[in-house]
C-alpha positions as a printed NumPy array, in Angstrom:
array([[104.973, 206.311,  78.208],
       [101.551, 204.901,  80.008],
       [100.177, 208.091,  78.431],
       [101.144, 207.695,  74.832],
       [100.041, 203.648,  75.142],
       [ 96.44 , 205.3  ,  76.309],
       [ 96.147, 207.681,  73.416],
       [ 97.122, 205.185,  71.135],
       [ 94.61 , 202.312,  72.742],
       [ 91.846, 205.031,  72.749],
       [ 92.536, 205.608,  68.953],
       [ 92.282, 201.865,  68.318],
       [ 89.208, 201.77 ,  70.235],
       [ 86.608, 204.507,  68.416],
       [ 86.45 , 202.781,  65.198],
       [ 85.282, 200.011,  66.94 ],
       [ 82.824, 201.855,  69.644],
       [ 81.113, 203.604,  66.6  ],
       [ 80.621, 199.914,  64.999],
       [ 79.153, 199.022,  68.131],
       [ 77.061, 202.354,  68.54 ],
       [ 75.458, 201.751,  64.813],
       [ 74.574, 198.048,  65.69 ],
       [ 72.726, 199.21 ,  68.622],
       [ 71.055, 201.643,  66.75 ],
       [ 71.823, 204.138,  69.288],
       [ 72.194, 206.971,  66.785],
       [ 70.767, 209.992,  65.219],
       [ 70.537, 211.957,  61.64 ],
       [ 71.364, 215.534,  61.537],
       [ 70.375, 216.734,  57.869],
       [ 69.064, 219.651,  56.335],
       [ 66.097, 219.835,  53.337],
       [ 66.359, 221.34 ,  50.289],
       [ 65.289, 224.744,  51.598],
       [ 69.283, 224.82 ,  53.833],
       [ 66.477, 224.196,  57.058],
       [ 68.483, 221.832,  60.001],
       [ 67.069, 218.67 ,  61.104],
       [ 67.291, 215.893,  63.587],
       [ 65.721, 212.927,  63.468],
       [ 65.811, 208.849,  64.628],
       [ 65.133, 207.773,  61.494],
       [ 66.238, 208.886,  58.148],
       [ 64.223, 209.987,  56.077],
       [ 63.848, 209.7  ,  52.091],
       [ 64.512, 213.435,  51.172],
       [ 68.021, 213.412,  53.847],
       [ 69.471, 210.498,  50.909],
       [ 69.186, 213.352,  48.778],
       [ 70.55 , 216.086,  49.618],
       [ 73.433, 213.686,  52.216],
       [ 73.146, 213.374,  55.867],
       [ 75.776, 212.971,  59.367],
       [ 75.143, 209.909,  61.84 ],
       [ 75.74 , 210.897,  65.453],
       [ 75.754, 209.15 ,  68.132],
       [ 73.757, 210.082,  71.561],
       [ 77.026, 212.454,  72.525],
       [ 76.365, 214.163,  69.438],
       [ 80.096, 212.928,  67.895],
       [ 79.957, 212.575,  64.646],
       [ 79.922, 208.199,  63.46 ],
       [ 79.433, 208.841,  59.507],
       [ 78.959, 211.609,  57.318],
       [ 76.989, 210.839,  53.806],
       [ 77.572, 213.141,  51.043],
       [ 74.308, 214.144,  48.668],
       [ 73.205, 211.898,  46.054],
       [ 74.506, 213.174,  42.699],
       [ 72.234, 214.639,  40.091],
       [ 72.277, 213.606,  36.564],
       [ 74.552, 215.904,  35.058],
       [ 77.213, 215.482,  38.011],
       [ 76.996, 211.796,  37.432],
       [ 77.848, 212.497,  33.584],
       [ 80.615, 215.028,  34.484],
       [ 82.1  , 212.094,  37.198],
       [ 82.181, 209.243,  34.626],
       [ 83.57 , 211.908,  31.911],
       [ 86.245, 212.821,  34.579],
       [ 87.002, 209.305,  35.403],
       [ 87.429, 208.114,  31.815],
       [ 90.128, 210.985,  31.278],
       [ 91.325, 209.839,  34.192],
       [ 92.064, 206.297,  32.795],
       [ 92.891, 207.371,  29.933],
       [ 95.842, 209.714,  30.881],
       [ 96.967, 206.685,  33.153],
       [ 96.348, 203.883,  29.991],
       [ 98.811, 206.871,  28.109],
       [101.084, 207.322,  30.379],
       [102.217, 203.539,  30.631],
       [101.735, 203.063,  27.676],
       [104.29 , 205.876,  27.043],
       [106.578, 203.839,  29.232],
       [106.364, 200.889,  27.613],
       [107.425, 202.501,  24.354],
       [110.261, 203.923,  26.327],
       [111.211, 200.626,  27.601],
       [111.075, 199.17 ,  24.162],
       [112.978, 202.061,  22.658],
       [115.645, 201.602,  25.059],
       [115.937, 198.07 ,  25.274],
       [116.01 , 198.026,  21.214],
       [118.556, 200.342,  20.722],
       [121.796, 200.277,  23.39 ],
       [122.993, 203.185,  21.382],
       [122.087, 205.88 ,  19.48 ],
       [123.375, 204.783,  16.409],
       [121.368, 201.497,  16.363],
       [118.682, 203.61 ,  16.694],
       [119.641, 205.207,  13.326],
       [120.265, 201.895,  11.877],
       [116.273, 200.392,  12.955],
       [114.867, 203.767,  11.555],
       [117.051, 203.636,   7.893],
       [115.662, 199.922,   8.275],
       [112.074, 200.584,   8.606],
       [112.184, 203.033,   5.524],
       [113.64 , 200.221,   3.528],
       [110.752, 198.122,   4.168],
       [108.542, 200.344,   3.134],
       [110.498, 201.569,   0.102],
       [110.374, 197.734,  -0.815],
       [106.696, 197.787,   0.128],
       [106.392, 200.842,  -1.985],
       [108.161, 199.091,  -5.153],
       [106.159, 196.033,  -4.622],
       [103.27 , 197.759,  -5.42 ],
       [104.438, 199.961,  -8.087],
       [105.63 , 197.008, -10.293],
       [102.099, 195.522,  -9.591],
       [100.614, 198.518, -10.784],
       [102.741, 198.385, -13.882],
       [101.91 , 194.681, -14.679],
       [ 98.335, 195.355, -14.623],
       [ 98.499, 198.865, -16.707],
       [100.537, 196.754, -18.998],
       [ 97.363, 194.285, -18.713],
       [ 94.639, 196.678, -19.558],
       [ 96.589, 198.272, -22.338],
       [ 97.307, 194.564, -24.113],
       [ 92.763, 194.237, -23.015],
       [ 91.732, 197.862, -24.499],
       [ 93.921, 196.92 , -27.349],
       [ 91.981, 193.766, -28.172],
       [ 88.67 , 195.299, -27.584],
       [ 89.988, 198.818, -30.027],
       [ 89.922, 195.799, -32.858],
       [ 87.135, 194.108, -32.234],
       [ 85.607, 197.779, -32.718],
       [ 87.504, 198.629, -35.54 ],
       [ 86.436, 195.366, -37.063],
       [ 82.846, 196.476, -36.21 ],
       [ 82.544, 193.01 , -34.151],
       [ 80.61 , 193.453, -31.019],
       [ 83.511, 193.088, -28.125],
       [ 82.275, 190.1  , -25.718],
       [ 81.082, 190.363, -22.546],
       [ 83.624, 188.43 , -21.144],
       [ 86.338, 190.788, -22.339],
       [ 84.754, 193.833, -20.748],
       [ 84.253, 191.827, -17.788],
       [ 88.093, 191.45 , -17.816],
       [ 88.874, 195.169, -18.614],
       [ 86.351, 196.135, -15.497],
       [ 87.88 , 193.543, -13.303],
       [ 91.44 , 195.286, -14.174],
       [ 90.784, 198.441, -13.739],
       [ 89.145, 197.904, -10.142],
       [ 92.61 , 196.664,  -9.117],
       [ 94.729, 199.222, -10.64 ],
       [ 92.56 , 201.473,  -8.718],
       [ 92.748, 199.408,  -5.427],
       [ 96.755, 199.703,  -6.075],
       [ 96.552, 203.218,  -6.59 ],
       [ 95.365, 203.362,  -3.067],
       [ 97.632, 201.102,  -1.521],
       [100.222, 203.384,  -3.042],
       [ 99.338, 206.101,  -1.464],
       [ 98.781, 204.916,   2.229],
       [102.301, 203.247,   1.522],
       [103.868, 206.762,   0.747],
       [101.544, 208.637,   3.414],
       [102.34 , 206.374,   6.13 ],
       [106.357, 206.954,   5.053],
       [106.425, 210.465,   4.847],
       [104.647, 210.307,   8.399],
       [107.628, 207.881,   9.791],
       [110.222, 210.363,   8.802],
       [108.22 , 212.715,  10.56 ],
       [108.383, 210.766,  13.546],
       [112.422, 209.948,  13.663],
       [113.309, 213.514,  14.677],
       [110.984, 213.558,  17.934],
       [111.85 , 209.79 ,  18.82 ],
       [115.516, 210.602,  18.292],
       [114.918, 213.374,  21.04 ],
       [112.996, 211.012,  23.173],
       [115.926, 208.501,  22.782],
       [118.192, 211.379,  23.78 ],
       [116.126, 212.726,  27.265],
       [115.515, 208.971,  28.147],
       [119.377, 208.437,  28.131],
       [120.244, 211.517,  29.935],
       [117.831, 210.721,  32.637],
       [118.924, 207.203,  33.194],
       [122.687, 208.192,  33.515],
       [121.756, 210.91 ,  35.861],
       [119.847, 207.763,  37.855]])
């Protein structure tokens, strides 16, 4: 018993004898240069910062060991590694918090069918919205282009004003054009997605009831 107290008091006690040894300064630097050539030395020098360095004390025990200064390029690979890093970890809870969601949203499978037939009926209705727009203003620049045909026909000079109109209509039947398209894209890319987050719905269940 006195024996295992001593081991453990000794343990407690080098941390704080090789404080005490570096505040004393009663310590050496065992390095090598850049040609792999050991050195010794009571002060460090400039070149040991470089290529790293051990602190011992006057028993020759190792106090500290200081790892070489990174080069450029190892610096760039480090920061490159520890933004992957991050971002795995920003994914992966992320990808929990979807999970949590997903759960939470949906107690059963079949509410989970009913949210996804509900989010392609907003954007059908999205997708409608926009294609009675579009006919309103095709509607538009037909009645406009009409007008203007018989001001032609008439040989009257159309006014500027009325090709100011037909420009300004024609810009927004191309802006809904657009809009129509992301609309349909971004549906045919959220049926895409039901199959895999039906799966995901399925392993998350299976893994909770196992829990």
């Amino acid at each position: 018993m006195r024996s295992s107290m001593y081991r453990l008091a000794l343990l407690l006690l080098v941390p704080t004898l090789a404080l005490s040894v570096l505040a004393a300064g009663n310590v050496r630097y065992k390095w090598r240069d850049a040609e792999g050539n050991l050195h010794y030395s009571d002060s460090l020098p400039a070149e040991a910062g470089i290529y790293g360095y051990d602190v011992i004390n006057a028993q020759g025990v190792l106090v500290k060991r200081v790892e070489p200064a990174m080069t450029a390029d190892e610096k760039a690979v480090a920061k490159a590694a520890a933004a992957k890093q991050r971002a795995e970890k920003d994914a992966a809870e992320r990808q929990s918090r979807n999970d949590q969601q997903l759960l939470a949203a949906n107690p059963t499978e079949a509410d989970l069918l009913k949210t996804q037939a509900q989010q392609i009926e907003m954007l059908d209705l999205q997708i409608k919205s926009v294609q009675t727009s579009l006919q309103s203003l095709e509607r538009s620049l037909t009645d406009l282009l009409g007008r203007a045909a018989d001001l032609e026909r008439s040989e009257t000079s159309v006014p500027e004003k009325l090709n100011n109109q037909i420009g300004e209509v024609r810009s927004k039947i191309n802006t809904q054009y657009a809009l129509l398209e992301r609309n349909k894209a971004e549906r045919a890319k959220t049926l895409q997605g039901f199959d895999a987050e039906i799966e995901r719905y399925r392993a998350l269940k299976e893994k909770y009831k196992q829990h």
